[in-house]
C-alpha positions as CSV (number, residue, x, y, z in Angstrom):
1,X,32.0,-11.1,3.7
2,X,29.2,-13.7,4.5
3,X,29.9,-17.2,5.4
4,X,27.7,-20.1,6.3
5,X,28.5,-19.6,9.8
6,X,26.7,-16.1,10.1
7,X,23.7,-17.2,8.2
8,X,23.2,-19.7,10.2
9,X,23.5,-17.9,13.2
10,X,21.2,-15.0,11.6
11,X,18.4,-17.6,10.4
12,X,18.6,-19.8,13.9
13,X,18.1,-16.5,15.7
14,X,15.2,-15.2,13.9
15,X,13.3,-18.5,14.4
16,X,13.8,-19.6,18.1
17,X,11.7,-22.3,19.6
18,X,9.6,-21.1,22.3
19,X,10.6,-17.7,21.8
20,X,8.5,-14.4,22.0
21,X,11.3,-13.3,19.2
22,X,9.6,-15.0,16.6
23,X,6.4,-13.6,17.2
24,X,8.6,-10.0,16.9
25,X,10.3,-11.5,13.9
26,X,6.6,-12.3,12.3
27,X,5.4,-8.6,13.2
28,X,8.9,-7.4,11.4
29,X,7.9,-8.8,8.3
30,X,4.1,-8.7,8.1
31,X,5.2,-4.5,8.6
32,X,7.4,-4.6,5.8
33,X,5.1,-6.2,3.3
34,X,2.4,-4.1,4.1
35,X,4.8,-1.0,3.5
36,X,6.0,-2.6,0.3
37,X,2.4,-3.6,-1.0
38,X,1.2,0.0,-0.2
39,X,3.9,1.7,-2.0
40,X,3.5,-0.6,-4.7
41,X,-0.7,-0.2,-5.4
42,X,-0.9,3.1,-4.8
43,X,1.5,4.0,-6.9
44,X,0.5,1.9,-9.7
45,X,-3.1,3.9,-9.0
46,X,-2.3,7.1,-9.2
47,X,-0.1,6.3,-11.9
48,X,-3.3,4.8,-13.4
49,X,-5.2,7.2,-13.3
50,X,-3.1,9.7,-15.4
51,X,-2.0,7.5,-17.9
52,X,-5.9,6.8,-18.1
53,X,-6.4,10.5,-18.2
54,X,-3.8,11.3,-20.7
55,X,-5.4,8.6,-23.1
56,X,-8.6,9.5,-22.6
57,X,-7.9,13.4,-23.5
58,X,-5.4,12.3,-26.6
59,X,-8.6,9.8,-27.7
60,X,-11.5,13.0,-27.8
61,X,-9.6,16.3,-27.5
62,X,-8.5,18.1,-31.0
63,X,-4.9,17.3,-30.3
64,X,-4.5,21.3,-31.6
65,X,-7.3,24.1,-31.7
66,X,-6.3,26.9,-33.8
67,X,-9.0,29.8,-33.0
68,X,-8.8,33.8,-34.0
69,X,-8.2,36.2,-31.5
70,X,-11.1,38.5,-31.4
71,X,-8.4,41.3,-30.3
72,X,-6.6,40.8,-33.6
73,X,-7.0,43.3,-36.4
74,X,-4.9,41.6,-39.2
75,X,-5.7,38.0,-38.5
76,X,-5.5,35.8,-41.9
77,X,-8.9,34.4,-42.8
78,X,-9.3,31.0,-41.4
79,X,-9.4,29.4,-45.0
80,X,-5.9,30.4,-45.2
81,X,-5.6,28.8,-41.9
82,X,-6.8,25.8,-42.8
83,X,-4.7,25.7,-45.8
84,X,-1.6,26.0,-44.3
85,X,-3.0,23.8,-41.5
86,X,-3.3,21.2,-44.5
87,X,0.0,21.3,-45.7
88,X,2.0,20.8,-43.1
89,X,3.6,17.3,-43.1
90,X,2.9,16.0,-39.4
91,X,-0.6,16.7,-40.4
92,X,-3.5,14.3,-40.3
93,X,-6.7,15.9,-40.6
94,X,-7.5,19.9,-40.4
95,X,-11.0,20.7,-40.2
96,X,-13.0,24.3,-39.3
97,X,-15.2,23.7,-36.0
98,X,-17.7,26.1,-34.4
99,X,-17.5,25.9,-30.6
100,X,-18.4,27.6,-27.3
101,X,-20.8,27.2,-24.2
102,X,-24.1,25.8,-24.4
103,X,-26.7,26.4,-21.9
104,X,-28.9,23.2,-21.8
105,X,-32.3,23.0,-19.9
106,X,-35.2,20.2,-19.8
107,X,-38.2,21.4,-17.8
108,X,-36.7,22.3,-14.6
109,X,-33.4,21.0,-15.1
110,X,-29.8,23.1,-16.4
111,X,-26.5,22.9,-16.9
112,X,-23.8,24.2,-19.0
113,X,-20.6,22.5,-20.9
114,X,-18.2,23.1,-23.8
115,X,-20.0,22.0,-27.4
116,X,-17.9,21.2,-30.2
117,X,-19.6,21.7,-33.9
118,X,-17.7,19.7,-36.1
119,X,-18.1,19.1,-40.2
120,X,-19.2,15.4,-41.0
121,X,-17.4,15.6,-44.2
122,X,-13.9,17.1,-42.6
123,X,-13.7,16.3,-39.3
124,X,-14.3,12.7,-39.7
125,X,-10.9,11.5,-38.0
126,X,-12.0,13.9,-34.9
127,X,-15.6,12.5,-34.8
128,X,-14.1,8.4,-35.6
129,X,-12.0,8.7,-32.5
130,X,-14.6,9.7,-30.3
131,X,-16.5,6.3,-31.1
132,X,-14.9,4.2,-28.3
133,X,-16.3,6.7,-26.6
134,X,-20.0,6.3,-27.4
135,X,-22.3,4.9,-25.2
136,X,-25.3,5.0,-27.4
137,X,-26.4,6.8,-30.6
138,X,-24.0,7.4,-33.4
139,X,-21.7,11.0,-34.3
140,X,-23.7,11.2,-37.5
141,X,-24.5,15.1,-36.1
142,X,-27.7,15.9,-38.4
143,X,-28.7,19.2,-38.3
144,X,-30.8,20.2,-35.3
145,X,-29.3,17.3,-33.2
146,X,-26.6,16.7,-30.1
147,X,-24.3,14.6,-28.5
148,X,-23.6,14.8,-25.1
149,X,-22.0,13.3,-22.1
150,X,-24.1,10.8,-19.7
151,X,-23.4,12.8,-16.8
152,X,-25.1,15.8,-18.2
153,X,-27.9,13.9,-19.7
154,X,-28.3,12.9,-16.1
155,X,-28.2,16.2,-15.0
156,X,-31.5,17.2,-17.9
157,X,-33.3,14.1,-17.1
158,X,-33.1,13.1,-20.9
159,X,-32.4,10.1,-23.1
160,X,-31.7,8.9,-26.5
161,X,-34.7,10.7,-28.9
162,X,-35.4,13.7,-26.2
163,X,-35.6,17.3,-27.4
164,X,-33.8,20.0,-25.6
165,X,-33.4,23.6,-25.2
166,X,-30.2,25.5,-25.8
167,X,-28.8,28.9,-25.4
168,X,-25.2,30.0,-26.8
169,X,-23.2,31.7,-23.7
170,X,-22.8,35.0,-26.2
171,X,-26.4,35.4,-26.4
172,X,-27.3,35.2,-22.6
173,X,-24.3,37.3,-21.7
174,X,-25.2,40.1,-24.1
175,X,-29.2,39.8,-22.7
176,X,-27.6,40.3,-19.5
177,X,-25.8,43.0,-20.8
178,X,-28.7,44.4,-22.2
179,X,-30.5,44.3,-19.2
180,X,-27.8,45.8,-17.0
181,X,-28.1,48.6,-19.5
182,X,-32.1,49.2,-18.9
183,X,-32.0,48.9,-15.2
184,X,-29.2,52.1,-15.5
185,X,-32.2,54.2,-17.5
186,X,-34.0,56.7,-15.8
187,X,-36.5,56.9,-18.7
188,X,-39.2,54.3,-18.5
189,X,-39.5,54.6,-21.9
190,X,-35.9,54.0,-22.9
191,X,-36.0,50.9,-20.5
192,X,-39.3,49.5,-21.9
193,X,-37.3,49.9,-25.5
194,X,-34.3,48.1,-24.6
195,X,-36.2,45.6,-22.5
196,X,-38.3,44.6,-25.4
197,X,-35.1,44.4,-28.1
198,X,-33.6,41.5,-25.9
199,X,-34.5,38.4,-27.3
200,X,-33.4,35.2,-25.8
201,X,-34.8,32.5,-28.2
202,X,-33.7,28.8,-27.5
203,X,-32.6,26.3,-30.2
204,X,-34.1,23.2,-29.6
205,X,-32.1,20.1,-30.4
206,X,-32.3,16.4,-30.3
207,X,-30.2,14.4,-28.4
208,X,-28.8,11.4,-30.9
209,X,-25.9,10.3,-29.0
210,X,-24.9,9.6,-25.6
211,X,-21.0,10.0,-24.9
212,X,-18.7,8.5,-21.7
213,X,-17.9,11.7,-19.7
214,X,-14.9,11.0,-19.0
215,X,-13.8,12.5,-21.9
216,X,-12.5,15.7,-20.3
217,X,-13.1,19.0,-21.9
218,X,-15.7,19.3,-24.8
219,X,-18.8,17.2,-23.7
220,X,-21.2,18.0,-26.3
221,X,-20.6,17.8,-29.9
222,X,-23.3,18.9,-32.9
223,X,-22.6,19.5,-36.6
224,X,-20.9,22.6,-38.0
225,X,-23.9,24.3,-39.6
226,X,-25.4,24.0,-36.1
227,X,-22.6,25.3,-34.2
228,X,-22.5,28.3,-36.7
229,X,-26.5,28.9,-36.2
230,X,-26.0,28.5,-32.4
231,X,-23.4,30.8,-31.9
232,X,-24.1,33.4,-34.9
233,X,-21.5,33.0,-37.0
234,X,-22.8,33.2,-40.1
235,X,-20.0,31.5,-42.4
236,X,-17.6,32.0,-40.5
237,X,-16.0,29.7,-38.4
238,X,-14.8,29.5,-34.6
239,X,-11.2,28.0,-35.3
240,X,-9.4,24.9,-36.9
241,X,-9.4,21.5,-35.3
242,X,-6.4,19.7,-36.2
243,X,-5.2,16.2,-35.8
244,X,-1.5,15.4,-36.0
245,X,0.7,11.6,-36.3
246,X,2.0,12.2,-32.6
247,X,0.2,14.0,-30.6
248,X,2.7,14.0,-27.9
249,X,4.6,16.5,-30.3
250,X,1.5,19.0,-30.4
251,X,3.6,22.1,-28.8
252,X,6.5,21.2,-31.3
253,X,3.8,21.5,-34.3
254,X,1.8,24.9,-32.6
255,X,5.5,26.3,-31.9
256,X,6.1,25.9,-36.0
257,X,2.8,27.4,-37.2
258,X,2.8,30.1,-34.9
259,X,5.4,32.7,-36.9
260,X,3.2,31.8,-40.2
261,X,-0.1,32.5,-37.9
262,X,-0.6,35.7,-36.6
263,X,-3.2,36.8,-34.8
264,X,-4.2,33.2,-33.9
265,X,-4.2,31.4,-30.4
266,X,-3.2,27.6,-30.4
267,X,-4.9,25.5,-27.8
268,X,-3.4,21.8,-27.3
269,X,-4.9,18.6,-25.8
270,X,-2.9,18.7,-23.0
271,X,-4.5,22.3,-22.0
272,X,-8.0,20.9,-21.5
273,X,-6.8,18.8,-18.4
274,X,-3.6,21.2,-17.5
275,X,-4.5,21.8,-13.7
276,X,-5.9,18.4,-13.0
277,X,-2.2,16.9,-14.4
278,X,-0.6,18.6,-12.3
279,X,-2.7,18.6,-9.5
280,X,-2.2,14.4,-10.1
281,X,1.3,15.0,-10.3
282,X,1.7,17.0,-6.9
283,X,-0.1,14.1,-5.4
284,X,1.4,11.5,-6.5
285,X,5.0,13.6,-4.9
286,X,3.0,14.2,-1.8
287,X,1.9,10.1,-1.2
288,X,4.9,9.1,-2.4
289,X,6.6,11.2,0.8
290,X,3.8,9.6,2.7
291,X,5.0,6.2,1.8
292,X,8.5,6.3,2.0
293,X,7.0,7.3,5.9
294,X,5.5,4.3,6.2
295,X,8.1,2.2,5.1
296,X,10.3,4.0,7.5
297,X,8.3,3.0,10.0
298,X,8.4,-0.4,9.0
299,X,12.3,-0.4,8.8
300,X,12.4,1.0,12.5
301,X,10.0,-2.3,13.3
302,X,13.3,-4.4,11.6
303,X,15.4,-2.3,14.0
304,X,13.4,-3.2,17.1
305,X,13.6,-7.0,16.2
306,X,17.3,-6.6,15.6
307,X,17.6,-5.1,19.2
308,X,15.8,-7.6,21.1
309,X,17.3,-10.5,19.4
310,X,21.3,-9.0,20.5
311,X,19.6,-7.9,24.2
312,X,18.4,-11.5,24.3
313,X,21.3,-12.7,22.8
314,X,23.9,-11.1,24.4
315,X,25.4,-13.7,26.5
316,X,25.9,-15.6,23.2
317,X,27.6,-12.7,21.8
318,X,30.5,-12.5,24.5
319,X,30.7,-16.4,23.7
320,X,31.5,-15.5,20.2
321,X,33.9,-12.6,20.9
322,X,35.7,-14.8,23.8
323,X,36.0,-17.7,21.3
324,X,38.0,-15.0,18.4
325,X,35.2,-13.6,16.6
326,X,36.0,-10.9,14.9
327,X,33.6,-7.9,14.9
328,X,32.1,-7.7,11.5
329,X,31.7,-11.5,12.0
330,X,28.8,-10.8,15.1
331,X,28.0,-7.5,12.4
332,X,27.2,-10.0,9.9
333,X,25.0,-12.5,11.8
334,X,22.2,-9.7,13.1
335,X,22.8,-7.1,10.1
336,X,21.9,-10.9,7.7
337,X,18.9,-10.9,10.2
338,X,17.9,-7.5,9.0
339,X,18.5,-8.7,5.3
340,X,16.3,-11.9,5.1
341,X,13.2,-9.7,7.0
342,X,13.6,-7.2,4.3
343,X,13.7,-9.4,1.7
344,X,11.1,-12.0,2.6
345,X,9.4,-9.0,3.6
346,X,10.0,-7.3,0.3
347,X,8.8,-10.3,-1.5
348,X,5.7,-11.0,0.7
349,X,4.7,-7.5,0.0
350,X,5.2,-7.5,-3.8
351,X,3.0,-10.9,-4.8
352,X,0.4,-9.2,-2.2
353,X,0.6,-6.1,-4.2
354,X,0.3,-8.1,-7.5
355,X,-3.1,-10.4,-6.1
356,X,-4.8,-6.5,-4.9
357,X,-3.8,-4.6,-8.3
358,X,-5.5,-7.7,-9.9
359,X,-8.6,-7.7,-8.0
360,X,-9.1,-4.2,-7.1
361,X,-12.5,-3.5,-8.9
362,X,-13.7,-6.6,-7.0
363,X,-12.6,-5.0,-3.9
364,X,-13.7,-2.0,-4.0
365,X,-17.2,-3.6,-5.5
366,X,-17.1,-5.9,-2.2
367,X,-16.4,-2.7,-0.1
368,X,-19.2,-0.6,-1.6
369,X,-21.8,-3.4,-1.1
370,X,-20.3,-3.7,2.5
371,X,-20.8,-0.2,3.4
372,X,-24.0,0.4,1.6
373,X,-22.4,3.2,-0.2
374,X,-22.6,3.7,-4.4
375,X,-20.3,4.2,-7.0
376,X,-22.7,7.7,-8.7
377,X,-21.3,9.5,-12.4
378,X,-19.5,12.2,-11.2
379,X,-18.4,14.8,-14.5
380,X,-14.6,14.6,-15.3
381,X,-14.0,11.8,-12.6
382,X,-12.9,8.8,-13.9
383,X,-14.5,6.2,-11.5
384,X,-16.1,4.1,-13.7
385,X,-13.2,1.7,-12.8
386,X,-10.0,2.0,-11.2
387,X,-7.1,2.1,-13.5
388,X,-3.8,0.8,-12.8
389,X,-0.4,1.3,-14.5
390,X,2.3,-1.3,-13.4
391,X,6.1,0.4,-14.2
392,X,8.7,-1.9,-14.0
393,X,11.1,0.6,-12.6
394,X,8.5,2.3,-10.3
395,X,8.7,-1.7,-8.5
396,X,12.3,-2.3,-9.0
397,X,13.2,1.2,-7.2
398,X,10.2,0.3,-4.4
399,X,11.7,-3.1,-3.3
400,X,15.6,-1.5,-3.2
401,X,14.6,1.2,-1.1
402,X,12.8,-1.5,0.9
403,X,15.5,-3.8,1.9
404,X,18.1,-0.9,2.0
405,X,16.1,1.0,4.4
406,X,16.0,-3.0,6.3
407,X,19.2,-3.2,6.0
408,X,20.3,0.3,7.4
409,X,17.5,0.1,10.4
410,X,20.0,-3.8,10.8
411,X,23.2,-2.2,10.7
412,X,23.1,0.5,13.9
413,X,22.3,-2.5,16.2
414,X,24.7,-5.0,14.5
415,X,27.2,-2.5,15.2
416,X,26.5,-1.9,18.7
417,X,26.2,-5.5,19.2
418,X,30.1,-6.3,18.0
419,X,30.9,-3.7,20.2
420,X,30.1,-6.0,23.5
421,X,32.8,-6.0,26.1
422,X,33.1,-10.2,26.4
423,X,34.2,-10.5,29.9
424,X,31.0,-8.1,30.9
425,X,28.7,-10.2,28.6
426,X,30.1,-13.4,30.0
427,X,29.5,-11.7,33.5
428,X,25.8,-10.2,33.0
């Protein structure tokens, strides 16, 4: 039980005139705000940064790929695919899609990424929801054009209007196939033969779009008559992209077309960015061991404040046990210490955390400037800004284990404190 007597005491104590203590009392606090504040941004930044994530892949993957498995010998043709596809209720949009590798070169400069060949006509809510996405250009996908990413366009040395070369990955692994194949002749004749068969033309296309690549897996798209040219398919088609009402039910909807499906592999949204999720989520358990560190360390700074003030104090102590204190009484004053450091503390901490999650692009533009560094495209690194993602109950939970942890580091020298023989207090 508190009374005004203890808080008194507690308050008095912590601010003494003249009094190294205070300084102490000052350092106590100042160490639990910073613990709070760091717990507080960097949780809100990681956290950031996959909600960010998770957006960004549910706003430009297919949230389901349906594509025949080349082992398969009684696959269903993928118009009946796409039939079905269709008629399934949580259903938005099922269209056929050409996709693969792209090899991509500009004079001296290559590079490699997923392409995505997508009907105008059919794939139209795929190709709408990639517009936020556009940096320049437009997703109309004429025949013999691209879209990529800004980071690869980087990579090529190429803008809006510039013509590249492409090579579909099939083709350059079967000339290299090919080639395996001659250097194993002994003939010379038989090697010149297969030598001369390989032919490794490239498809020139123009790039019409520019993209943001943070989009995650396919960074190149082109139209489906392309994608069929560019990776020989004739009519036929790579897979279905589909695009459901809730995409956060995606396994749920691949788990019930499965059994009608055989023979065909269903790739979700989430896939695209599987390792990198959890790879986000193991750090955020990691830092958030870190932090609880930290603000261990800052409880054990509460704890050293505690002990100097009932050292200091100690004489006043026997006072109070001579006079018929009882012991929880003398707990109460220094473990009510321990209380108002974690919660001024806790408080102090939490509008600091508030003022640097509000500024932090500013900061970290301020930082880069002061160090001469720069902020460079770097592809599936979402840097272009750091996010932040504020959880109510992330903050809530943050501050109680703050002032608990204040109020435990309190408690072991409150106790020893009531425990103070008087006469030998008195004495000393």
């Amino acid at each position: 039980m508190v009374n005004r007597a203890s808080l008194f005491l507690a308050l008095r104590y912590l601010r003494p005139k003249r009094s190294f203590v205070s300084v102490i009392t000052t350092i106590s606090v100042l160490g639990v705000a910073v613990g709070v504040l760091m717990m507080v941004v960097v949780r809100a930044v990681m956290m950031g940064f996959e909600v960010d994530f998770r957006d960004t892949l549910m706003g430009a993957e297919p949230h389901v790929l349906v594509a025949r498995d080349t082992a398969a010998q009684n696959a269903p043709p993928w118009q009946e695919v796409l039939k079905i596809a269709r008629a399934q209720p949580e259903t938005l949009t099922a269209a056929p899609y050409a996709g693969g590798i792209l090899y991509m070169a500009q004079r001296d400069n290559q590079t490699g990424t997923l392409v995505l060949g997508l009907s105008q006509e059919e794939g139209t809510a795929n190709l709408k929801k990639l517009t936020r996405h556009l940096l320049e250009g437009n997703l109309d996908l004429p025949e013999d054009s691209i879209v990529i990413s800004d980071y690869h366009a980087q990579q090529l040395g190429v803008g809006m209007g510039d013509e590249i070369s492409v090579y579909a990955s099939q083709n350059v692994n079967h000339a290299v196939r090919q080639y395996g194949a001659a250097e194993e002749q002994e003939s010379e004749e038989k090697k010149k033969a297969i030598l001369d068969a390989i032919k490794l033309q490239p498809q020139p296309l123009r790039v019409t779009g520019l993209i943001n690549s943070d989009t995650g897996g396919y960074n190149g798209y082109v139209s489906l008559k392309t994608g069929q040219k560019l990776f020989q398919l004739g009519q036929e088609v790579t897979g279905i992209a589909i695009e459901i009402r809730d995409p956060q039910q995606a396994k749920e909807f691949a788990d019930t077309l499965k059994p009608t499906l055989p023979g065909w592999n269903f790739t979700l949204w989430t896939d695209a960015g599987e390792s990198r999720l959890a790879a986000m989520q193991n750090e955020q358990t990691m830092m958030q061991f870190v932090l609880i560190i930290i603000a261990v360390v800052a409880a054990f700074s509460v704890m050293n404040t505690t002990i100097t003030v009932t050292t200091q104090k100690r004489r006043e102590i026997g006072v109070l046990a001579a006079l018929g204190s009882r012991p929880w009484q003398i707990v109460n004053v220094f473990l009510l210490q321990a209380v108002v450091v974690g919660v001024v503390g806790t408080l102090i901490g939490l509008i600091g955390s508030m003022i640097v999650l509000w500024l932090r692009n500013d900061i970290r533009s301020i930082l880069t400037f002061a160090t001469g560094g720069q902020v460079h495209a770097v592809e599936g690194v979402f840097l272009s800004t750091i996010p932040a993602h504020i959880q109510p109950w992330d903050v809530t939970v943050t501050c109680l284990i703050s002032v608990a942890l204040c109020i435990v580091a309190g408690l072991i020298p409150a106790w020893f404190a009531s425990r103070v023989d008087p006469a030998v207090a008195l004495r000393d």
